[in-house]
N, CA, C and O atoms as a MOPAC input file, in Angstrom:
PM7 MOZYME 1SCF
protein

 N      0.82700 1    -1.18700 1     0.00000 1
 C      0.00000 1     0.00000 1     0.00000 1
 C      0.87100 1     1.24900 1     0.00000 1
 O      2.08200 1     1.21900 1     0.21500 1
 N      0.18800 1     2.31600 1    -0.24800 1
 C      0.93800 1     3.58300 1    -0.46300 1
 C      0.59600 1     4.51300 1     0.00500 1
 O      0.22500 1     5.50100 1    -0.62900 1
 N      0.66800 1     4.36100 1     2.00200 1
 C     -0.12600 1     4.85000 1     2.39100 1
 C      0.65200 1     6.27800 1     2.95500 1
 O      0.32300 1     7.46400 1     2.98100 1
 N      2.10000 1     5.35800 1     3.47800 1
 C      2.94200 1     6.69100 1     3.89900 1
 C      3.76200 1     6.48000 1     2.87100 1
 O      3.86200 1     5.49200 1     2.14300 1
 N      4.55800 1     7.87500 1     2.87200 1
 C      5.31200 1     7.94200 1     1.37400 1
 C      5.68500 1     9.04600 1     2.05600 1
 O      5.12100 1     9.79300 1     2.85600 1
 N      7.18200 1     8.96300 1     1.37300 1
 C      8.46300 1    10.07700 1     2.02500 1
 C      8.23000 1    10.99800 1     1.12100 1
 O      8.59200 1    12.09900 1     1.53700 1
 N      7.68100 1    11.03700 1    -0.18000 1
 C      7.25200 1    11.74700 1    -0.86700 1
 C      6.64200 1    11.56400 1    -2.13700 1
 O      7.13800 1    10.71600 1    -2.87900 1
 N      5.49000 1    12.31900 1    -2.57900 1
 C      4.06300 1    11.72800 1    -3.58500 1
 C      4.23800 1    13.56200 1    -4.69400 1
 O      4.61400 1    14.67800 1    -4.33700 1
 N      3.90500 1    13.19700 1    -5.61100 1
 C      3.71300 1    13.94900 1    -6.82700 1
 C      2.11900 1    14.64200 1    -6.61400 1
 O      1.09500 1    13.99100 1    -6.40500 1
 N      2.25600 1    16.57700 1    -6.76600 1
 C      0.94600 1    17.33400 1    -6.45700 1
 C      0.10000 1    16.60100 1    -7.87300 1
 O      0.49300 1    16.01600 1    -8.88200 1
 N     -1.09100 1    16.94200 1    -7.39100 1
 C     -2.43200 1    16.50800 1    -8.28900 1
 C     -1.82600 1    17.69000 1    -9.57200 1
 O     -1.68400 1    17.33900 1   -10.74400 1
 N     -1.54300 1    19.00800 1    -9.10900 1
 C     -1.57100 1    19.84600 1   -10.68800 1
 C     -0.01500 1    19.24700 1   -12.04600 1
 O      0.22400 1    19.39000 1   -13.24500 1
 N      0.68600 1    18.51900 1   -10.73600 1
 C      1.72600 1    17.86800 1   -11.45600 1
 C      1.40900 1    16.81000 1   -12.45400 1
 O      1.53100 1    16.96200 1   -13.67000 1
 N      0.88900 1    15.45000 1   -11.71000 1
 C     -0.03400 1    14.78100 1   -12.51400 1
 C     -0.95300 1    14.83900 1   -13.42600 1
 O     -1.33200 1    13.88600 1   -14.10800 1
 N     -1.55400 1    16.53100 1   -13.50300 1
 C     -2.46400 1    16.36900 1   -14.23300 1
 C     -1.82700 1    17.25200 1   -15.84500 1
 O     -2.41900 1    17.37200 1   -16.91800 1
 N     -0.24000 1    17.81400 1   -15.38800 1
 C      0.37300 1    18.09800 1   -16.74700 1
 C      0.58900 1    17.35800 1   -17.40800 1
 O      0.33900 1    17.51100 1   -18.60400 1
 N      1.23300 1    16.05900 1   -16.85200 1
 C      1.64000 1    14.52000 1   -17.13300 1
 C      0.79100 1    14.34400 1   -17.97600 1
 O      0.97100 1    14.49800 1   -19.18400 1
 N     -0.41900 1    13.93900 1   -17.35200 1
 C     -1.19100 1    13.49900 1   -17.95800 1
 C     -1.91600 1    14.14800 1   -19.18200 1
 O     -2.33400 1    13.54600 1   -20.17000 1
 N     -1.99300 1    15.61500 1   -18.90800 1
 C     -2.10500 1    16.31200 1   -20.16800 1
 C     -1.14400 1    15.83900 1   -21.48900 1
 O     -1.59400 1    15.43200 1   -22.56100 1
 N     -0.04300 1    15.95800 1   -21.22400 1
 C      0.77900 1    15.69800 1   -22.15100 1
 C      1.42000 1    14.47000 1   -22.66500 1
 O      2.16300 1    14.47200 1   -23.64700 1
 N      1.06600 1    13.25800 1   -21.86600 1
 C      1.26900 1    11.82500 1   -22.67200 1
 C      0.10000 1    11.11200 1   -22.69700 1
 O     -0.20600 1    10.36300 1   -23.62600 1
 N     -0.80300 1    11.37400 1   -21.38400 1
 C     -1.95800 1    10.56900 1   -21.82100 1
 C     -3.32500 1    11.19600 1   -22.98300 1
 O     -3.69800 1    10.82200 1   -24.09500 1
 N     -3.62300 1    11.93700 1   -22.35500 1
 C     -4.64500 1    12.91800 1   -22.83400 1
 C     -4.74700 1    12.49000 1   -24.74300 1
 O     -5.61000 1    11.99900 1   -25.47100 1
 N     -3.32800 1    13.01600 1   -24.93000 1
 C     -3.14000 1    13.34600 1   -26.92400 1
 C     -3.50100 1    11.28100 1   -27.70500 1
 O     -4.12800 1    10.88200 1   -28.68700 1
 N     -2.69000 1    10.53800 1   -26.57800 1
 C     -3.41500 1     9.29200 1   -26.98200 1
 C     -5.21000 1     8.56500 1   -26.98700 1
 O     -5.87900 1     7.70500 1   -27.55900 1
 N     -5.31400 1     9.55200 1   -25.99300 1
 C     -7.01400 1     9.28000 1   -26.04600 1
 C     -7.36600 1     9.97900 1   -26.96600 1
 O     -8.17800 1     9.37300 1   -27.66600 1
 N     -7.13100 1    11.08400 1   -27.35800 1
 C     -7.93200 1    11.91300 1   -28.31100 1
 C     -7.39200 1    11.28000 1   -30.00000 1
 O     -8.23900 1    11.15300 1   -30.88400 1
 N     -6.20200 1    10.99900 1   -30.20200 1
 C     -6.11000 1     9.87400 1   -31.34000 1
 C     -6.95700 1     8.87000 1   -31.40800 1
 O     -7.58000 1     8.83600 1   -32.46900 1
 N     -7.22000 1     7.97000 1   -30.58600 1
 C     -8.32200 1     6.76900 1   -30.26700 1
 C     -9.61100 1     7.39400 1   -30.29600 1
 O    -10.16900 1     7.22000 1   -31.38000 1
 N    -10.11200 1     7.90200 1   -29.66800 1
 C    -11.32000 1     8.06300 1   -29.34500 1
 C    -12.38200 1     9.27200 1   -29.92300 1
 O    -13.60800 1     9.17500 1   -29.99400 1
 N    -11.42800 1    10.58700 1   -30.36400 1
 C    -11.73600 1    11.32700 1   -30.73400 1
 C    -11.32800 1    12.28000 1   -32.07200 1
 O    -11.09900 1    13.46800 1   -32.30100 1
 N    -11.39600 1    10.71700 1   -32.97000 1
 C    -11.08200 1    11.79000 1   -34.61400 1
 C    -12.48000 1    12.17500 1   -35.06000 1
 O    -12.49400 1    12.73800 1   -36.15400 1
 N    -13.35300 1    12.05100 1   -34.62900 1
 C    -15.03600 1    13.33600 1   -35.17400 1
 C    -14.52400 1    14.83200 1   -34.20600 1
 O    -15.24800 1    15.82400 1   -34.12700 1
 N    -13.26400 1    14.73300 1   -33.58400 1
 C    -13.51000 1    16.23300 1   -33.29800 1
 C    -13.86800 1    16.45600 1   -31.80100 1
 O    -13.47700 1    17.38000 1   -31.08800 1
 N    -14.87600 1    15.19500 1   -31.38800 1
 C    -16.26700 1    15.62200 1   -30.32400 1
 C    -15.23800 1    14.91300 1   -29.04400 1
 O    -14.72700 1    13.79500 1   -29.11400 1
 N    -15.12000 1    15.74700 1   -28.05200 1
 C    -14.02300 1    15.37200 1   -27.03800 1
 C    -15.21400 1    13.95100 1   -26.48200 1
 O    -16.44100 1    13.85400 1   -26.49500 1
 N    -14.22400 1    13.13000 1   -26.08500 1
 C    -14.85000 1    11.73800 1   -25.14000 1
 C    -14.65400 1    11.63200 1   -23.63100 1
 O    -13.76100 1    11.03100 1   -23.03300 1
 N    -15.75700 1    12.39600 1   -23.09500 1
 C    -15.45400 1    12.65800 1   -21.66700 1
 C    -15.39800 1    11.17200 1   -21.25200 1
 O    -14.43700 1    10.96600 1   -20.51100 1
 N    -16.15200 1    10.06000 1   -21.51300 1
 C    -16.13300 1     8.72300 1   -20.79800 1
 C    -14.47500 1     8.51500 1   -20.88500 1
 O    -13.75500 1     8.69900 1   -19.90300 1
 N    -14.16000 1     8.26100 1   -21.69900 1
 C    -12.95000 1     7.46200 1   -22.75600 1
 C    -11.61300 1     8.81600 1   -22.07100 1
 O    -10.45400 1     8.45400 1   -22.27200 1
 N    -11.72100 1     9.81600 1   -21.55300 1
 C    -11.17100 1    10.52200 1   -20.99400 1
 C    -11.34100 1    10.36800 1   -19.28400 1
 O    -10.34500 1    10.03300 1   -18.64200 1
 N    -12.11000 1    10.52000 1   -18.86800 1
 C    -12.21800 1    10.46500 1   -17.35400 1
 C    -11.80100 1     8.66000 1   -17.31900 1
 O    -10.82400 1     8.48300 1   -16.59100 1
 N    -12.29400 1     7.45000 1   -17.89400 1
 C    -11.11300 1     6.41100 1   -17.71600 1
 C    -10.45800 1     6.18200 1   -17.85600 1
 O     -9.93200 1     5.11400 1   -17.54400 1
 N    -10.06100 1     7.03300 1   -18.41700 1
 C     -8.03000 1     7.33100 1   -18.85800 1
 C     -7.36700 1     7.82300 1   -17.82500 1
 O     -6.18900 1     7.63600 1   -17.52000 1
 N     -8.44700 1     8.67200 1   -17.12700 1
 C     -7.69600 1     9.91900 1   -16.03000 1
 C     -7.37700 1     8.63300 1   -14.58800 1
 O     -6.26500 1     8.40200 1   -14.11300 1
 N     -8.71800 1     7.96300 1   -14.14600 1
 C     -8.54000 1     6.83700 1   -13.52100 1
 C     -8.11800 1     5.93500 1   -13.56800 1
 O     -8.19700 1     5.24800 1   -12.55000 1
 N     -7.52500 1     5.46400 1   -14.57500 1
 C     -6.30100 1     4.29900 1   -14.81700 1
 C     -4.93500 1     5.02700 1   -14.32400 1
 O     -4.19600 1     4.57200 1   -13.45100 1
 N     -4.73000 1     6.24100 1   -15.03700 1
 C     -3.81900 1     7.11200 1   -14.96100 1
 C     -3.07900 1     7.22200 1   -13.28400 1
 O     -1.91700 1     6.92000 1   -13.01100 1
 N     -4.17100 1     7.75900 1   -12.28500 1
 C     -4.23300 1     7.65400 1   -10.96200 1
 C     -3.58300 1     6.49100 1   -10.46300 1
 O     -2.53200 1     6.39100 1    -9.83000 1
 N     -4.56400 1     5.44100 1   -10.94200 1
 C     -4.33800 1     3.92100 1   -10.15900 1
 C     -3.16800 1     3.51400 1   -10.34400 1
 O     -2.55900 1     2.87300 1    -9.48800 1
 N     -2.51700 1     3.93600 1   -11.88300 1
 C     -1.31800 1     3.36400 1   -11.98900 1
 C     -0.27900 1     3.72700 1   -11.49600 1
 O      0.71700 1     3.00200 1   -11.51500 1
 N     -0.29300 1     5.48700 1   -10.69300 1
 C      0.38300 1     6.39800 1    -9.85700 1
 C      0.48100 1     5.63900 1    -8.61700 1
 O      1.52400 1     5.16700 1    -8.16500 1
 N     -0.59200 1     5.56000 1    -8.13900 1
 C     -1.47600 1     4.46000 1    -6.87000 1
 C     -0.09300 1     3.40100 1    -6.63700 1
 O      0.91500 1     3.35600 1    -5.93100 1
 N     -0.72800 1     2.63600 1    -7.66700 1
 C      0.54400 1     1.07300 1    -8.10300 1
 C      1.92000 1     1.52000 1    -7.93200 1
 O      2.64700 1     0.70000 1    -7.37100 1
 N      2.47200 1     2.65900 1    -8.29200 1
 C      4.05600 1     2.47200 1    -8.35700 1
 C      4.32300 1     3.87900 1    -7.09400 1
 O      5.20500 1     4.71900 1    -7.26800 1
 N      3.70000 1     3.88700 1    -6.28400 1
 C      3.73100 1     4.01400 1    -4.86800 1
 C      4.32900 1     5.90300 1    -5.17800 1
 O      5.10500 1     6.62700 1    -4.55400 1
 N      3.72700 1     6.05200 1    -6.08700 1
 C      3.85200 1     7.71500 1    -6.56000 1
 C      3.05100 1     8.65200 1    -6.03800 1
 O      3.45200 1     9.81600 1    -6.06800 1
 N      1.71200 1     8.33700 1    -5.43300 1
 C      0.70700 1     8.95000 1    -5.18400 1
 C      0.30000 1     8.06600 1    -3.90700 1
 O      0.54700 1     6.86700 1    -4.03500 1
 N     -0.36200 1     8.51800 1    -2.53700 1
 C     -0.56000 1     7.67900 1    -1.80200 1
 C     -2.00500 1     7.42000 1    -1.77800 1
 O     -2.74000 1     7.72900 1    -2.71500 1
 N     -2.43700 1     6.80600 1    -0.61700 1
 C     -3.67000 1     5.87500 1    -0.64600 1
 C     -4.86900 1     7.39600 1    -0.44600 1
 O     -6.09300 1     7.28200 1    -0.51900 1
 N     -4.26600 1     8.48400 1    -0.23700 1
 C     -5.31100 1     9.46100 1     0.25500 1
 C     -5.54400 1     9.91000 1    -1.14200 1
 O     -6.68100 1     9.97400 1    -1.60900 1
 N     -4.44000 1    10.23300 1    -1.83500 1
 C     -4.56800 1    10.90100 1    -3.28900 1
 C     -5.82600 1    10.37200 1    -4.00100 1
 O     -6.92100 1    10.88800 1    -4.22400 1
 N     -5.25700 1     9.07500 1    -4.30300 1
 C     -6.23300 1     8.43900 1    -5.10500 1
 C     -7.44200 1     8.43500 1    -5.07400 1
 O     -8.20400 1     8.48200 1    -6.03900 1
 N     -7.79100 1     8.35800 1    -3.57100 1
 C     -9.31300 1     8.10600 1    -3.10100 1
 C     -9.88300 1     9.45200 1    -3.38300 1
 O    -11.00400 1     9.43900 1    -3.89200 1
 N     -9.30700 1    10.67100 1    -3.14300 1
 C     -9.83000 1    12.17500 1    -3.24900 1
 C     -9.16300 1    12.65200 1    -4.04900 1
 O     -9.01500 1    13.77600 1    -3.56900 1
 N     -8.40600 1    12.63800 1    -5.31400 1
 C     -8.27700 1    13.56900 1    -6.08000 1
 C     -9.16600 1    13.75200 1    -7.64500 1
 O     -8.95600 1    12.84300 1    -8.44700 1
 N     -9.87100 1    14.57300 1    -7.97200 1
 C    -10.96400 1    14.56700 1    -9.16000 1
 C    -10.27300 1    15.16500 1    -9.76700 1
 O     -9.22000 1    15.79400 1    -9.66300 1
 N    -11.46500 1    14.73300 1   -10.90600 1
 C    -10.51900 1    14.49400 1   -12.35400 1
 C    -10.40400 1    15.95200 1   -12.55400 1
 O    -10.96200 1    16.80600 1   -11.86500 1
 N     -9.36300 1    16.22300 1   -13.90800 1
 C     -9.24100 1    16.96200 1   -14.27500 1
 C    -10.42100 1    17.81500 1   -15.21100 1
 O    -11.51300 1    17.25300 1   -15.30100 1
 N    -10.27500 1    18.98400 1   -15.82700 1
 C    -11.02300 1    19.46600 1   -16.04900 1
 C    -11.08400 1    19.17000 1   -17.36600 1
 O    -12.04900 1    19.67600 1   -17.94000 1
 N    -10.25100 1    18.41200 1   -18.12500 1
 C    -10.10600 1    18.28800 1   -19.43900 1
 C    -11.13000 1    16.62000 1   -19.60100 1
 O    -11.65600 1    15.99200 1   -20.52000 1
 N    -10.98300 1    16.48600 1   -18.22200 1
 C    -12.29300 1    15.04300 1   -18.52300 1
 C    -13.03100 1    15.32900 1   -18.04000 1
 O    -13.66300 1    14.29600 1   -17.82100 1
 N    -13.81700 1    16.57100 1   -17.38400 1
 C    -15.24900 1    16.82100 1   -17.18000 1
 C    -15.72300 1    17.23900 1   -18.61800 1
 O    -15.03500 1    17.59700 1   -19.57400 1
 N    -17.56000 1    17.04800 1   -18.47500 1
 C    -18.26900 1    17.77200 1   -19.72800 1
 C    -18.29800 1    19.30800 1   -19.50800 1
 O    -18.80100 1    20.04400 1   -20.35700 1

């Protein structure tokens, strides 16, 4: 678990990350009509997390409370 951690990555950090390697692959997949895919985006954003979660980058509080970004809300 990743519960204490000598040190965890801020949510606005993660969510550049994720802007910039995950994000542009969902929108190749999911979104060549143009029309952004909030589903297909917000489970990108939550894999994204979990996999932070998994390699003990983010701790057990992060995960549970940090919301998504604004680029996967409608």
């Amino acid at each position: 678990m990743a519960s204490q951690l000598d040190s965890v990555i801020l949510w606005s950090d993660a969510v550049e990350q994720f802007t910039e390697m995950i994000l542009p692959m969902v929108q190749q997949q999911y979104e060549r009509d143009g029309e952004p895919d909030i589903v297909a985006r917000s489970e990108a954003w939550s894999n994204y997390a979990d996999s932070l979660h998994s390699a003990e980058v983010i701790s057990d509080w992060q995960v549970a409370n940090w919301e998504h970004p604004d680029c996967c809300n409608d």
